[in-house]
N, C-alpha and C positions, 0 to 999 in steps of 0.2 A: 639863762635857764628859766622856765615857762614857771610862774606859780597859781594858786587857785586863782590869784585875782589878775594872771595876766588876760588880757582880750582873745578872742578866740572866733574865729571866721570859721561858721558852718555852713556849705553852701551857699547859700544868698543872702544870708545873716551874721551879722556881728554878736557874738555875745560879750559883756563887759566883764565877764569874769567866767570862773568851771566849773561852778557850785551850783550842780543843777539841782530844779527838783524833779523826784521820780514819779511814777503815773503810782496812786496811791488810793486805792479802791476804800471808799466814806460813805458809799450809799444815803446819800441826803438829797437824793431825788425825787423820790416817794412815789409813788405807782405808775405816775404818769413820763416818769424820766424826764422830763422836761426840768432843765437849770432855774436854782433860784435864786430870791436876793440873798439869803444864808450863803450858798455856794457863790454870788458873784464877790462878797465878803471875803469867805475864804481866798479864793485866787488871790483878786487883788492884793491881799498882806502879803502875799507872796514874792510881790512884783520885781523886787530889788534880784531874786534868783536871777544866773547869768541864762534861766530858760525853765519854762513852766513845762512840765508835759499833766496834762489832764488822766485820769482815773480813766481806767479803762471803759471806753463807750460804745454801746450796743451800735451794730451797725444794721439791725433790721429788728424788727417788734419781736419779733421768736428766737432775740438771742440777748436773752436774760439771765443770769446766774448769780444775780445777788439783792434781788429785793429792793432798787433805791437806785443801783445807776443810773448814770445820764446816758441818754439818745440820743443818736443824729441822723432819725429818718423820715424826719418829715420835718413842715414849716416853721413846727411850732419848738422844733428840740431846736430848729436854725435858730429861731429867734432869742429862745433861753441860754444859749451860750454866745450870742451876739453881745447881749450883755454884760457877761462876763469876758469877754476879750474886751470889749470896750473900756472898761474897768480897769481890768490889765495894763492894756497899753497906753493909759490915761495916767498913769504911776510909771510909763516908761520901762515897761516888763513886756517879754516876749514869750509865745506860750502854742504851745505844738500841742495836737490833741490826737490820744491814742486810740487807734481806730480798733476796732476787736468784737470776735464772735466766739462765745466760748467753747462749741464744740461738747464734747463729752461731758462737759462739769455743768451745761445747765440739767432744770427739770423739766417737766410739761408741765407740774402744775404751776410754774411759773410763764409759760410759753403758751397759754389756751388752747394746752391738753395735746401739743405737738412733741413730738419726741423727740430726744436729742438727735444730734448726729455729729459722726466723728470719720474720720478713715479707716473706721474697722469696729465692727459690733462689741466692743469690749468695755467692761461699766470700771467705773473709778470702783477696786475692791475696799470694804472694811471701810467704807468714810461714808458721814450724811453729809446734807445738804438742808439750809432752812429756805422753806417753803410757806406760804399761810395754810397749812395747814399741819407746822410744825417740824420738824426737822426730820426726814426720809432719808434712803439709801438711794445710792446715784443710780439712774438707771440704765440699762443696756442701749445704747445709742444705737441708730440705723447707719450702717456703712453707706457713704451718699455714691453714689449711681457714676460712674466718670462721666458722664451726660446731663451728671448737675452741675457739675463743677464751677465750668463756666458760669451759672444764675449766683452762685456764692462769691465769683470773683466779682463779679457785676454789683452785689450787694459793699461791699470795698470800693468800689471806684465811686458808689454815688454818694458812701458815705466820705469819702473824701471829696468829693464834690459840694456835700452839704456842709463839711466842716471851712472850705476855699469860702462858700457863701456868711458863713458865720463869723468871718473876720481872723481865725487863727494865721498863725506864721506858717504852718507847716504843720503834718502827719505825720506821727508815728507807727506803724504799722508792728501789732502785737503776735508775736510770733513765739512766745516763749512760755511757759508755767502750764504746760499740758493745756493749753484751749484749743481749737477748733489748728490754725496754722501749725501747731507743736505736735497736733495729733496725726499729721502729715510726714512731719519730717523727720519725730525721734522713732524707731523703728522696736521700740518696748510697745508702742501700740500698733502704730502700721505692719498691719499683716496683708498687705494688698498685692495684689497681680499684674495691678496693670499697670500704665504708665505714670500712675502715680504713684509705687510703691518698687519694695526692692532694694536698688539701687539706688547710693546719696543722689545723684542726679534726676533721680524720679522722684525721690520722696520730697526734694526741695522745689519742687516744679509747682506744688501750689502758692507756695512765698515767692516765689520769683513773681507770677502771674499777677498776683497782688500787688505787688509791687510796682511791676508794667502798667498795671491800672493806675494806682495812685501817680506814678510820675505823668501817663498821660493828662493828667486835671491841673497837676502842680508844678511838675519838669522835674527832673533829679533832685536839685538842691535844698530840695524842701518838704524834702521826704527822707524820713528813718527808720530802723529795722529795730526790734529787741529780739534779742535768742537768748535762751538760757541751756545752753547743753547739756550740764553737768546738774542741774536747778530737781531734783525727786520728786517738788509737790505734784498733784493730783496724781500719783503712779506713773510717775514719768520715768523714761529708763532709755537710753542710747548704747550702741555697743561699739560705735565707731567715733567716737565725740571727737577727736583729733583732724577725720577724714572730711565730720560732716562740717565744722567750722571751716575748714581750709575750702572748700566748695564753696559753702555759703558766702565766705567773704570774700575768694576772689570775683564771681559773680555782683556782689553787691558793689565792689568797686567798681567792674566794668561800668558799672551802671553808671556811678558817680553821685552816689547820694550824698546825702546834705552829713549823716554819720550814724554808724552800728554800737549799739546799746550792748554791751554782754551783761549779764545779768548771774549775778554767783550766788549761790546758797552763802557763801562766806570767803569774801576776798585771799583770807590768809592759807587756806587750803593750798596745797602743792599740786593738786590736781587743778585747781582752778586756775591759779598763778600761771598752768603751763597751757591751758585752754586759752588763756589770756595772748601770750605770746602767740601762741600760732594764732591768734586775728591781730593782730601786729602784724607778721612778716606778710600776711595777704590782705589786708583791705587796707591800701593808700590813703584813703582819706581821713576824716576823725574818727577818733575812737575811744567812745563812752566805757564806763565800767562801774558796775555795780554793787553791792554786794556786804554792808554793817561796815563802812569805810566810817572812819574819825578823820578828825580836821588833818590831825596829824600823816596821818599813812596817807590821806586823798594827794595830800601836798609833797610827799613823797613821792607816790604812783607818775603823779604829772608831771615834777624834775625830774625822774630819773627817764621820763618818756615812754613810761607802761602804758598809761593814757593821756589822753589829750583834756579829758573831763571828767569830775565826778558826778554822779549821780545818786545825789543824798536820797532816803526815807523817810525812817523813823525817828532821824533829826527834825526835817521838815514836818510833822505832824505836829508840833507841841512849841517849833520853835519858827515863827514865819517871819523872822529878820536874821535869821540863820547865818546869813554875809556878813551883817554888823557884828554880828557875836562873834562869827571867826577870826572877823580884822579885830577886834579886838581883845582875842583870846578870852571872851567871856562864858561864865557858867551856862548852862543848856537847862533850858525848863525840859522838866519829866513827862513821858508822856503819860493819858490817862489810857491805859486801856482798855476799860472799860467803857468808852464812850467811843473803840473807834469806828462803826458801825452803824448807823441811822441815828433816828433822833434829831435834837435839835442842836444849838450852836452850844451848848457844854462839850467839852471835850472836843469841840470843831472849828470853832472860828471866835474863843473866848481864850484862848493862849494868851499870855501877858507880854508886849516887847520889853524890848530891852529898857533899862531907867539908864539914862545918861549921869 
């Protein structure tokens, strides 16, 4: 019977244990997204997790939505997280970095006055957005043209091309929390006509595409999916969650990727638990899962073969030996939440480990 610390083969990789960490947006990039030694700090403490996955990162200069993330489109964001994997896997940690464009939830005055876009002119209702020039209303994004598509999936292949140069193990591809791929496939916003819209097999046809890119750079095994079906932030809504998962994941197996992230508003839910199983009985390969797990329930999920991995959060934010504490059943530092958002290393890379 599998537990958090047994070994776990994901595609072309071994991890030593299940206790993953989650991509966990810190904005400590500062205008120019470009990784620093703050952020290559952070990572490394991390090292001992059975897999790093990185904070969601811009895959193009106009796809900004939070003031501070890291980039991976040019030489210079290559070189800034060269660093940080080197780091990494100098502490013998392995570290996936999540490629993503946010779609609907950025701004222009974040984006140099360019509009959003999503798969359908529809703005995130009732929520701002912080901006410098202070916190605004999301704005009406431009429905992108089925004749861009393509320059957007292309934008994805080179950022996974740029992240293969930066030394990571593998890409995650961010499909999930209403950004730019979620705005595609849950159908609360895609209101489209054409072959990208509709029908689950239209509206998953820009993730799949993404997908075919990034394996073309990396091969299957080193390459992963996040979906969050049932997940509401940014106005997120699906009417089919059962149909679209069962599509998504038999698809993502065909493929043979390295393994599928579900991502829950909260594990304990009966709705999610059951969104759960149906990506069980269709994607054969690993299966991540999301969602305010404890050490306890994680270790549950994995014996009883709900999943094959947990993927911690707002454990790892506060606690960056997270392994050691669970092997040894020790207390969790608190997190600050008030610092978890730009700024300097308070609240970021000043957590206390564990005292033996």
């Amino acid at each position: 019977m599998p537990t958090l610390f047994t070994p776990l083969q994901i595609g072309e990789l071994l991890l030593p244990n299940r206790i993953v960490m989650a991509p966990l947006t810190r904005a400590r990039a500062g205008s120019t997204h470009v990784p620093n030694a703050m952020m290559v700090d952070y990572y490394s403490q991390r090292a001992s997790s059975g897999l790093i996955m990185t904070e969601c990162t811009m895959v193009d200069a106009h796809a900004c939505a939070f003031m501070g993330e890291g980039g991976i489109y040019s030489p210079k964001h290559v070189a800034g997280w060269k660093r940080v994997t080197d780091a990494v896997h100098a502490k013998g940690g392995r570290i996936f970095m999540q490629i993503w464009h946010p779609g609907r939830a950025a701004h222009s005055l974040l984006n140099g006055g360019e509009q959003p876009v999503s798969s359908s002119a529809m703005a995130i209702p009732n929520e701002t957005t912080h901006t410098p020039q202070g916190d605004k209303p999301y704005e009406i994004p431009r429905a992108l043209r089925t004749e861009e598509i393509t320059r957007y999936v292309e934008m994805f292949r080179l950022a996974a091309q740029n992240a293969k140069q930066a030394g990571f193990d593998g890409v995650q591809i961010h499909g999930a929390h209403g950004y730019l791929i979620d705005n595609f496939l849950r159908d609360g916003v895609n209101a489209r006509t054409d072959a990208y819209g509709g029908s689950v097999p239209n509206r998953a046809r820009f993730l799949l595409e993404v997908t075919d890119a990034a394996i073309s750079v990396w091969g299957a095994g080193r390459v992963a999916v996040r979906i969050s079906p049932l997940v509401p932030f940014n106005d997120m809504t699906e009417s089919q969650p059962e149909t679209l998962v069962t599509y998504v994941a038999q698809e993502l197996s065909r493929r043979g990727i390295a393994f599928l992230e579900i991502r829950h508003e909260n594990h304990t839910l009966a709705q999610e638990q059951a969104i759960l199983q149906v990506a069980r009985r269709h994607f054969s390969g690993v299966l991540m899962t999301n969602g305010s797990y404890t050490r306890e329930s994680g270790e549950s999920s994995v014996a009883c073969g709900a999943a094959d991995a947990i993927v911690y959060g707002r454990p790892y934010i506060a606690n960056p030996d997270l392994v050691e504490r669970f092997a040894k059943q020790a207390p969790l530092n608190g997190v600050n939440y008030g610092r978890l958002y730009g700024g300097g290393p308070d609240g970021y890379s000043d957590y206390p480990p564990l005292i033996a």
